[in-house]
MARZAVO-65612 format. One record per residue (C-alpha): y, z, x. Coordinates in steps of 0.05 Angstrom, whole numbers, padded with zeros to 5 digits, always signed. Layout:
N
YZX ...
END
This chain:
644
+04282-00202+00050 +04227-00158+00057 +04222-00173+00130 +04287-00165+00144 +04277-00091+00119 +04231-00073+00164 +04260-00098+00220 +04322-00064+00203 +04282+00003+00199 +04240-00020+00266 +04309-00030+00298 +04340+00049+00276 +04271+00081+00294 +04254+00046+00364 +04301+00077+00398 +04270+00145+00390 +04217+00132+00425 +04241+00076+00476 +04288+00126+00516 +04315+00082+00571 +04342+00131+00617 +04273+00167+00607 +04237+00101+00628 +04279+00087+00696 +04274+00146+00735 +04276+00122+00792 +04295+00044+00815 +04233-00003+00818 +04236-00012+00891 +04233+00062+00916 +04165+00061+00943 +04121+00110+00925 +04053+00134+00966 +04001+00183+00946 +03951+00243+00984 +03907+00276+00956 +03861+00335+00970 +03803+00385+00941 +03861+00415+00894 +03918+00365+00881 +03939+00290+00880 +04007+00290+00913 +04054+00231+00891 +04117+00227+00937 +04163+00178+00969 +04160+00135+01038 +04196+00190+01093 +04164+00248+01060 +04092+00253+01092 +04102+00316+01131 +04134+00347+01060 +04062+00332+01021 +04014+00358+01080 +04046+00413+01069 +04035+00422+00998 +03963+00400+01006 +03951+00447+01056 +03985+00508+01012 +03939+00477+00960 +03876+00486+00990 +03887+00554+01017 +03908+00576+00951 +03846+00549+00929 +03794+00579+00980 +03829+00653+00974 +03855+00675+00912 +03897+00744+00909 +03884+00764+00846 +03844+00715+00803 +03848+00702+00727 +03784+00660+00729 +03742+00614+00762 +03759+00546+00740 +03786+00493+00780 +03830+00433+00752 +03867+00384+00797 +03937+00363+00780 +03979+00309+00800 +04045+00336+00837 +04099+00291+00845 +04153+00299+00898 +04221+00283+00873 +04276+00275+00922 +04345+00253+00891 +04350+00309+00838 +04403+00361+00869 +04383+00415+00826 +04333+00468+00860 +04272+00465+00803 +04195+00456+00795 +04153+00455+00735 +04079+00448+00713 +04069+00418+00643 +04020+00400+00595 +04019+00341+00560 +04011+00295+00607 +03980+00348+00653 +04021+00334+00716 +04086+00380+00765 +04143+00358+00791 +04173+00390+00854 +04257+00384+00866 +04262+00385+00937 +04335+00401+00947 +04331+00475+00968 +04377+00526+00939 +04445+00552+00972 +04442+00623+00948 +04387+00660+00994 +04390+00731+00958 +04370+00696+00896 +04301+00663+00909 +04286+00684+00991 +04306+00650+01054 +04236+00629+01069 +04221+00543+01066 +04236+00522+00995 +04172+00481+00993 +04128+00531+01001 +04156+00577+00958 +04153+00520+00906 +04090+00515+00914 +04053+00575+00918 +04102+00602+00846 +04078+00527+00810 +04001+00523+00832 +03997+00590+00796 +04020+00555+00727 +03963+00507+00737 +03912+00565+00746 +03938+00597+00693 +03928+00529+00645 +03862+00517+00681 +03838+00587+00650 +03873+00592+00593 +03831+00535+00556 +03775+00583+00520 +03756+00599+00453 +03818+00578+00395 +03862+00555+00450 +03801+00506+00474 +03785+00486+00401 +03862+00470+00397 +03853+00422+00456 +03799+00397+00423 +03829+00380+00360 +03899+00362+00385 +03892+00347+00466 +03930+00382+00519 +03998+00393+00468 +03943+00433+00428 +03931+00473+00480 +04005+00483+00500 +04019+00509+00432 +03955+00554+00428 +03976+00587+00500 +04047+00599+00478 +04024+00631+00414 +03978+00683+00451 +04002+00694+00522 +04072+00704+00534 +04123+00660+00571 +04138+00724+00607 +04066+00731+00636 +04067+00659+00663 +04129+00674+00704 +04113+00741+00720 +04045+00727+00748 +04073+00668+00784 +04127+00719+00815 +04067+00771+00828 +04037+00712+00864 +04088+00690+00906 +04112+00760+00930 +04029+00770+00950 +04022+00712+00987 +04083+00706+01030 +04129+00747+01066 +04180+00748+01018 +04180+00728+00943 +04225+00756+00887 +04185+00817+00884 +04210+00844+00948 +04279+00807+00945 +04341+00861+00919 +04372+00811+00874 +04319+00802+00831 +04315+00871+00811 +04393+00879+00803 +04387+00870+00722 +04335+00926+00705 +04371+00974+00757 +04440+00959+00728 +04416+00975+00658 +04374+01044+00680 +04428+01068+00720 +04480+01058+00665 +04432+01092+00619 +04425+01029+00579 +04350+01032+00541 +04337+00973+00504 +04270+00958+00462 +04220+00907+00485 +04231+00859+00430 +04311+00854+00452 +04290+00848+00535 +04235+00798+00509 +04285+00757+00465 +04356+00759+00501 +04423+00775+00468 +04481+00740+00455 +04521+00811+00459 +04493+00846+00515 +04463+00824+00588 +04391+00823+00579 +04352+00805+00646 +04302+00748+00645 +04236+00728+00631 +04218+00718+00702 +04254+00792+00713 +04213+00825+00656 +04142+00788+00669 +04148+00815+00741 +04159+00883+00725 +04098+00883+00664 +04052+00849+00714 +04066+00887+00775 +04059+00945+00743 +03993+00929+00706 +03964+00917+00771 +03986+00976+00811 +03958+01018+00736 +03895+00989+00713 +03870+00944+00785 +03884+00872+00806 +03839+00846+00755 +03872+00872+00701 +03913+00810+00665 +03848+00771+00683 +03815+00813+00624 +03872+00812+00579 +03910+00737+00588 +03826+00704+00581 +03813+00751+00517 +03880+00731+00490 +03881+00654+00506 +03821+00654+00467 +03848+00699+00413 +03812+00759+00417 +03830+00782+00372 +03863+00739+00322 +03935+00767+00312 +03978+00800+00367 +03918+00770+00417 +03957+00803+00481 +03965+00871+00445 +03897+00872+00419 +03871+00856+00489 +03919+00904+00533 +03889+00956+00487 +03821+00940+00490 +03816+00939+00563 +03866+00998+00584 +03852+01051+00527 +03934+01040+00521 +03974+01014+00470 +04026+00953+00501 +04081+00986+00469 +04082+01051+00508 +04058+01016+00573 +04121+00965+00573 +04175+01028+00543 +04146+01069+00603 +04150+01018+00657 +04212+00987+00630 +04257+01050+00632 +04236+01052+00699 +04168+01077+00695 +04159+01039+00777 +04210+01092+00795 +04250+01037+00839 +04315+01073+00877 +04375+01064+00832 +04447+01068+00844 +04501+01085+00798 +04529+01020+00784 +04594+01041+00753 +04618+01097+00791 +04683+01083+00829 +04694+01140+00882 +04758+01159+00919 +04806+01107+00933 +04774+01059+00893 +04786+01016+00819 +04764+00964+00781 +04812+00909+00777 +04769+00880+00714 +04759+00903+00645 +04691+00898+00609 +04678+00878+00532 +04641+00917+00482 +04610+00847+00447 +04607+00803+00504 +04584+00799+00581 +04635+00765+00621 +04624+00745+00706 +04685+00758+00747 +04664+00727+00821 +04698+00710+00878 +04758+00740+00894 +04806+00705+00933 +04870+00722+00964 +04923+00682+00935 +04980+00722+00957 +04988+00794+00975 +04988+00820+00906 +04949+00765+00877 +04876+00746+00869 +04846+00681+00847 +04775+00700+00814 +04734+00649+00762 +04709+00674+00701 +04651+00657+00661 +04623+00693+00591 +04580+00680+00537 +04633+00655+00497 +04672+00612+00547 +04656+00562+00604 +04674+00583+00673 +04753+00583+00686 +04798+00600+00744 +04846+00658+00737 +04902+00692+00762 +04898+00768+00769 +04953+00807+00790 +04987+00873+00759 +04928+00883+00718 +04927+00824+00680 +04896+00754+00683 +04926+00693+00669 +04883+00631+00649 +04896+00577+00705 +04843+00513+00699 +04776+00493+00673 +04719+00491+00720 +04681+00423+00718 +04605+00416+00712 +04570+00447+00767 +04510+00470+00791 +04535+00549+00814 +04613+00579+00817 +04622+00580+00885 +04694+00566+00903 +04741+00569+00968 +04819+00569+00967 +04859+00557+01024 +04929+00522+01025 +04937+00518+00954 +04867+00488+00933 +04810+00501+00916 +04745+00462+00938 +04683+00468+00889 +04628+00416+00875 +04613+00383+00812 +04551+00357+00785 +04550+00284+00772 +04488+00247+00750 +04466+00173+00756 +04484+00138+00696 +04415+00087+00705 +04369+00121+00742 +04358+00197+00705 +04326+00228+00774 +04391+00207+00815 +04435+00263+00820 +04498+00278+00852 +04541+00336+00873 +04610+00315+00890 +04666+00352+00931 +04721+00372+00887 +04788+00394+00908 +04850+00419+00862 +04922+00433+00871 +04932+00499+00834 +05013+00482+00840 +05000+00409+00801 +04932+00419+00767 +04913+00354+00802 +04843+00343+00813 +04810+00295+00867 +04733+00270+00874 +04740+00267+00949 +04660+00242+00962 +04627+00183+00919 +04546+00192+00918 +04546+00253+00954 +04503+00310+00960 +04546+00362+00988 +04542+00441+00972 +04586+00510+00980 +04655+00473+01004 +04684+00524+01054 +04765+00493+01054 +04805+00515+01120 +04869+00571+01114 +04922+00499+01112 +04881+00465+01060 +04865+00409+01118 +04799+00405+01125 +04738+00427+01078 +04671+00440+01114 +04606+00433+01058 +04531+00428+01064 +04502+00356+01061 +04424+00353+01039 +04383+00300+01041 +04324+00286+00998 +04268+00319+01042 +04318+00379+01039 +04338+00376+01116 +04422+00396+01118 +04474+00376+01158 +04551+00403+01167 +04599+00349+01145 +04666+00375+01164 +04710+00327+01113 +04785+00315+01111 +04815+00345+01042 +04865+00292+01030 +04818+00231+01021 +04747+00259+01040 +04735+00221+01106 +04687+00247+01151 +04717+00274+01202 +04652+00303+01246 +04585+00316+01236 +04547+00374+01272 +04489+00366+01305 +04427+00410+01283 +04374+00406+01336 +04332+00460+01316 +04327+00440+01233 +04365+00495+01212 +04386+00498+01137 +04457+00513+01131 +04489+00553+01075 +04557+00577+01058 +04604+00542+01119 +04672+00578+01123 +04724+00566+01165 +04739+00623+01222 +04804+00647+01244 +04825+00583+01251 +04810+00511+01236 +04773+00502+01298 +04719+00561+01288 +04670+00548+01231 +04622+00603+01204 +04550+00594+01167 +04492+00637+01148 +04430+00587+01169 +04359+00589+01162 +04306+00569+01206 +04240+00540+01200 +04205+00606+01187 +04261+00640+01141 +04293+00688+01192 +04367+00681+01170 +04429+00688+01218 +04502+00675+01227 +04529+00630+01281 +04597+00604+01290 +04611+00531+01312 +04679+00511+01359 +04695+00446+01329 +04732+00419+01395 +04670+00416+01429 +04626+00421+01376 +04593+00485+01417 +04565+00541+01382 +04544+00615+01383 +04494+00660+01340 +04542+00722+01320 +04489+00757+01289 +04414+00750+01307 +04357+00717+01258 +04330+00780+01222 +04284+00774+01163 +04335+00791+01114 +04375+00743+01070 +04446+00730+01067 +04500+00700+01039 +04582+00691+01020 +04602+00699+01087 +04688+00699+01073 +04738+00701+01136 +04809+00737+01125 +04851+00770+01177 +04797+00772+01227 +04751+00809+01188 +04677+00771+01168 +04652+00794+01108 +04587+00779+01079 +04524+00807+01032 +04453+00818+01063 +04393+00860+01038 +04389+00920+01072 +04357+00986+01053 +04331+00961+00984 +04403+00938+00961 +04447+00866+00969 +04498+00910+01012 +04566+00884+01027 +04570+00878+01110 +04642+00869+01150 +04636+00838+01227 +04699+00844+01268 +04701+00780+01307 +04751+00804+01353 +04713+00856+01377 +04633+00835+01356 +04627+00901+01318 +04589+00898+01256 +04596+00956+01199 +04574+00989+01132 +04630+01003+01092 +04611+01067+01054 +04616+01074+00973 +04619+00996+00965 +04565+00985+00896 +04507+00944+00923 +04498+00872+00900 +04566+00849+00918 +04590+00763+00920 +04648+00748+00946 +04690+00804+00979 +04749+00797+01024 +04783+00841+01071 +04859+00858+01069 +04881+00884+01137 +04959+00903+01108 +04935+00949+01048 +04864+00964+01092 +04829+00948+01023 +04764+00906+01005 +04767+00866+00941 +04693+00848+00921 +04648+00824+00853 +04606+00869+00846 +04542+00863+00788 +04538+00910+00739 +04505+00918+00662 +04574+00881+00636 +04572+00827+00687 +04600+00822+00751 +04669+00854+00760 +04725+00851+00808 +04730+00914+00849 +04774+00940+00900 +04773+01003+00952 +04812+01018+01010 +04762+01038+01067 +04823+01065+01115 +04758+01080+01167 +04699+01035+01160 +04658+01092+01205 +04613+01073+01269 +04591+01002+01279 +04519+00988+01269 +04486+00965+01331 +04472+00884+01320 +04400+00901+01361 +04381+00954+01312 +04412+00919+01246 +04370+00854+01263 +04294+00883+01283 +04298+00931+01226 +04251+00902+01184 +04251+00898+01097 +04246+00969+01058 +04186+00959+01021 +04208+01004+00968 +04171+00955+00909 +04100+00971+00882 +04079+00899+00900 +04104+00911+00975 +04054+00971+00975 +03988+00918+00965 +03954+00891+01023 +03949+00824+01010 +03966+00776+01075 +04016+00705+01074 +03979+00652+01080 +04048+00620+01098 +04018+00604+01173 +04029+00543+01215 +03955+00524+01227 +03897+00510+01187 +03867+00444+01159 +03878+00424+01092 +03831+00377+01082 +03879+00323+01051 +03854+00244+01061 +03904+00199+01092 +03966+00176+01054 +03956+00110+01019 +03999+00072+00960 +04008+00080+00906 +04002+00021+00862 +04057+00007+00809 +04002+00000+00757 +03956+00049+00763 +03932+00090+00709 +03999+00056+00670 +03973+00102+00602 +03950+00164+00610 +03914+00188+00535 +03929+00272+00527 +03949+00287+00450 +03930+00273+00389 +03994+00277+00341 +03979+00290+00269 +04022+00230+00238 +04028+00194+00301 +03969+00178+00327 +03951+00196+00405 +03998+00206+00457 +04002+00173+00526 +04044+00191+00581 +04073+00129+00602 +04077+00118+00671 +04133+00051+00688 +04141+00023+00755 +04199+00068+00772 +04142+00133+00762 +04191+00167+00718 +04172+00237+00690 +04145+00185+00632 +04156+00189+00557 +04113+00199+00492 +04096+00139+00451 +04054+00146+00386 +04000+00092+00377 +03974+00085+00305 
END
C-alpha cells in the first residue's frame, strides 16, 4: 500500500522535471561537430563549418581589442549553432553557462541592419558573456558561491539592470560595425515619437512598460542611458558603475549608489535629462497632417493599437490588419471611415501580408510536434469572399509571401538552415513549385512582390557585405536587373500598384517612404509623408498615397494626395550618399572589425561525441539539491534535474 503511494506521487511529480519535448531537440542522428578557439567552444551541425569560423574569428577579435571594456576577465563559453529554428534569436544564459545562435536571419532590414545576421549575432551576444564574466565580484561572487551560476544570475539581476545588458550590448554592436541599432532610424522611432508628441513619462514607467500606453523597450532605453553615459562621463564610465554594483556597492539601489559615486550626479536627473531628449536627436512631428492629407485611423485613449499594411481592395476600400494590446492581430475592412472586422490572423512570426485577386498570402508559424528546435513557417493563403483558408507548403521555411495582381502565383523567401535564401515562385492553388531563381552571388532576398505584371518580380536583397538594393527579375527568362544600386542603407516593403514602386529606406536620419516610377526609372521623395512609414501604396486615379505610419498610439493608416511628387532624385546621388550620423555613438571613433581577413586562431573542426560531458554540475538549489544541465544525444538546449 505504502508503495503504491509513492509511486503514485513519483508518477504526478516526474513529469516536471522529465520534459520530453525539452529532451529531443533535435533528432539523434543530426550530427553534430565542434571548434573551438582562445574565446569560445563552437557546437554546430555537419554543412555549417564556414558559419562557426566565422564566429570564432569575431570571437577572437573581440577578444584581442575591446571598445570599451567593463573588466579584464576572460571566460570561455560554449556557443551552439542552431539551424531549424525559424525565429531570428540569440541568447547567453547562466545556468548551464552556454549561447545559442538562431541562424535564420530576419526579413525586416530597418529593424536590426542589413549587415550578415551572424555577425551581428555575435558581436551583440559575446558582450552578454563579458558582461557575466565581470559581473561575478563581491555579493554577486559570494552568491555563486553559495548557490552556483543561478546565484549569480539572481545577484546580477538584482543590482544591474536588464536594460544595461542590452544597452551595452547595442553600444557594442553599433562600435564595432558599420551599422548596429544605434545608427539604424527604426530603433530610435519610439523615444522620438513620444518627445515629439510631448509625451514625458517617468523612468520607472519607460523601465517597467504599460499596458495603457506605448512604452519603448529595454533594448531602446539601455541604448539611450549607455550611450549617453559614455559620450558624458568617458568610455569607461559603466565599467566603474556596473563592477561597483555587481558587487553591491553599496548595498541597496547598488546602480544608483554607484552612478553617483562616480559622476557627482544623481541617476535620476541623468536618465530625466537624457530621456526627454537630453542627446538632442532631430525630431519630427509625428502627428501633424499637412495640406491634403488625413488619417484614415482613429487612436485610443487606454490602449495602443497597430494599423499596417494598407492594401487596395477596391477603389474606396482598404484591407489593413490590426493588432492591440487587447486583441490579436485581425484583418479589416476600412472604407467610409469605418472598419469592419473581417478574419483572425493565425500564428506568425511578423504581420506581413499581400492581397491580390481576392487573397491574401501570409505565413504561419508551425512548430515540430517531436523535435522542440524544428520550426516551420508555412505559406498561408485565404479567400476573403469564403473565409477559406489553405496551408499551401508542408515543412517549409518560406517568408514575406508577395501574391501576384490575379491571385495566381505567390512569390516568398525560402531559407535554409545556414540562412542562405532562395526565390520560390509557388502556384496559389495547391503550392507547387513552379520555378526557382537562381542566386549566384548569395544574395539574401527580402520582401518579393510581383511587378506590373505576373512576369516581373521585385525584391530588396542584401549582399554579402550588407549593401542593400532592389532588382527586378523577368520570370520568362528568369533574367534580371538592379533598379536601384546597393547603397549602405536598409530597406524594405517594396509594394507595386499602377506602375508606381513604393518602398521605405533610411535616409537623412528618418525610415522615409520612397516612390520609383518603373516606367520611366525616376525615383522620388514625396514631401510631408511622416517618416517611419510600412506599407504604403500609390493610387494613380485619386493621385493619393495610403501608408502606416508609427506614431506614440501605434502605427496608423494615413493618406495624402501628392498631385506633384517634385524633381526625381538622381539614383547616382541617392545610392553613394552615405548614413547621417546624426547619433552620439556615430560621433566615436571606434573602427568595424567586420573585415574579411584576419586569423582567428580556431583548431580544426572535430566531433562531437554524443556523450561528452553528458552532466554538466552549475547550481545548487536550496530543496533540490544541485543542478545539472543535461546534455541528451539530440544536444537539446538541456533541462534541470535536481539530485538529492
Amino acid at each position: 500500500m505504502v508503495f503504491g503511494r509513492i509511486f503514485m506521487i513519483s508518477l504526478l511529480i516526474l513529469p516536471s522535471f522529465a520534459l520530453a519535448q525539452r529532451f529531443g531537440g533535435n533528432p539523434p542522428t543530426h550530427r553534430w561537430l565542434q571548434k573551438g578557439s582562445d574565446a569560445v567552444r563552437i557546437l554546430y551541425p555537419a554543412g555549417s563549418d564556414s558559419l562557426a569560423e566565422r564566429v570564432s574569428e569575431i570571437a577572437h577579435r573581440l577578444a584581442m581589442v575591446d571598445p570599451s571594456p567593463l573588466g579584464n576577465k576572460v571566460r570561455s563559453i560554449p556557443i551552439l549553432l542552431q539551424t531549424r529554428p525559424v525565429i531570428s534569436n540569440a541568447y547567453v544564459g547562466l545556468a548551464p553557462w552556454r549561447s545559442e545562435f538562431y541562424l535564420t536571419p530576419l526579413q525586416n532590414s530597418l529593424h536590426l541592419g542589413s549587415l550578415p545576421w551572424l555577425d551581428m549575432l555575435s558581436i551583440h551576444e559575446l558582450r552578454h558573456v563579458q558582461q557575466y564574466a565581470q559581473f561575478r565580484r563581491g555579493w554577486s561572487k559570494f552568491a555563486w558561491w553559495l548557490a552556483g551560476e543561478q546565484g549569480q544570475g539572481l545577484a546580477n539581476a538584482m543590482s544591474v539592470p536588464d536594460w544595461f545588458f542590452e544597452g551595452d550590448a547595442v553600444d557594442q554592436e553599433t562600435l564595432r560595425s558599420g551599422q548596429g541599432r544605434g545608427r539604424l532610424p527604426d530603433f530610435f522611432n519610439g523615444y522620438r515619437s513620444l518627445w515629439a508628441d510631448g509625451r514625458s513619462y517617468r523612468y520607472m514607467k519607460l523601465r517597467n512598460g504599460s499596458l495603457k500606453n506605448y512604452v519603448p523597450d529595454h533594448y531602446q532605453l539601455g541604448y539611450l542611458l549607455v550611450a549617453a553615459g559614455r559620450e558624458r562621463f568617458g568610455p569607461d564610465i559603466w565599467s566603474k558603475v556596473t563592477l561597483d554594483a555587481a558587487a553591491f556597492r553599496p548595498l541597496f539601489y547598488p546602480l544608483q549608489g554607484a552612478f553617483r559615486r562616480h559622476t557627482g550626479q544623481t541617476f535620476r536627473s541623468f536618465s530625466r535629462d537624457v530621456l526627454s531628449n537630453g542627446m538632442e536627436l532631430p525630431i519630427t512631428p509625428q502627428d501633424t497632417i499637412s495640406a491634403n492629407s488625413e488619417w484614415l485611423t482613429v487612436t485610443y485613449k487606454r490602449n495602443v493599437a497597430d494599423h499596417q499594411f494598407p492594401r487596395h481592395i477596391g477603389r474606396d476600400s482598404l484591407l489593413v490588419i490590426r493588432r492591440a494590446y487587447n486583441q490579436i492581430p485581425y484583418w479589416y475592412l476600412l472604407y467610409a471611415g469605418r472598419m469592419r472586422r473581417l478574419a483572425m490572423k493565425d500564428i506568425g512570426i511578423d504581420d506581413y501580408f499581400t492581397y491580390g485577386g481576392g487573397l491574401i498570402a501570409y505565413t504561419a508559424y508551425q512548430p515540430e510536434a517531436r523535435w522542440s528546435w524544428q520550426e516551420y513557417n508555412e505559406v498561408m493563403v485565404l479567400d476573403l469572399q469564403t473565409g477559406d483558408r489553405k496551408v499551401l507548403t508542408r515543412g517549409g521555411r518560406y517568408f514575406s509571401p508577395g501574391i501576384s495582381p490575379d491571385g495566381s502565383r505567390i512569390a516568398a523567401v525560402q531559407v535554409d538552415g545556414n540562412g542562405r535564401s532562395t526565390l520560390h515562385v509557388l502556384d496559389a492553388k495547391d503550392g507547387k513549385l513552379l520555378m526557382e531563381l537562381p542566386n549566384p552571388d548569395g544574395y539574401f532576398h527580402t520582401y518579393p512582390v510581383f511587378g506590373r505584371d505576373r512576369e516581373e518580380l521585385i525584391a530588396a536583397v542584401r549582399d554579402r557585405s550588407g549593401a542593400m538594393a532592389l532588382v527586378a527579375w523577368d520570370l520568362r527568362d528568369q533574367t534580371r536587373r538592379i533598379l536601384l544600386p546597393f547603397s549602405v542603407r536598409p530597406m524594405a516593403f517594396p509594394a507595386v500598384r499602377d506602375g508606381m514602386l513604393t518602398f521605405t529606406s533610411s535616409y537623412g536620419g528618418f525610415d522615409r517612404l520612397f516612390m520609383l516610377d518603373l516606367d520611366r526609372s525616376a525615383l522620388y521623395l514625396p514631401p510631408d509623408i511622416p517618416p517611419a512609414v510600412r506599407g504604403a501604396v500609390f493610387d494613380s486615379i485619386s493621385a493619393t498615397l495610403t501608408y502606416a505610419a508609427f506614431t506614440s498610439d501605434g502605427y496608423r493608416i494615413g493618406r495624402k494626395k501628392i498631385g506633384d511628387a517634385g524633381a526625381p532624385i538622381p539614383i547616382a546621388q541617392w545610392a553613394s550618399e552615405p548614413l547621417v550620423q546624426v547619433f552620439p555613438v556615430s560621433r566615436r571613433t571606434e573602427a568595424s572589425i567586420l573585415s574579411d581577413s584576419g586569423v582567428s586562431g580556431a583548431r580544426p573542426s572535430r566531433a562531437y561525441p554524443h556523450l561528452h560531458q553528458p552532466f554538466n554540475i552549475h547550481s545548487w538549489r536550496l530543496g533540490l539539491g544541485r543542478c545539472a544541465g543535461v546534455y541528451p544525444l539530440s544536444l537539446a538546449e538541456g533541462w534541470f534535474f535536481g539530485y538529492p
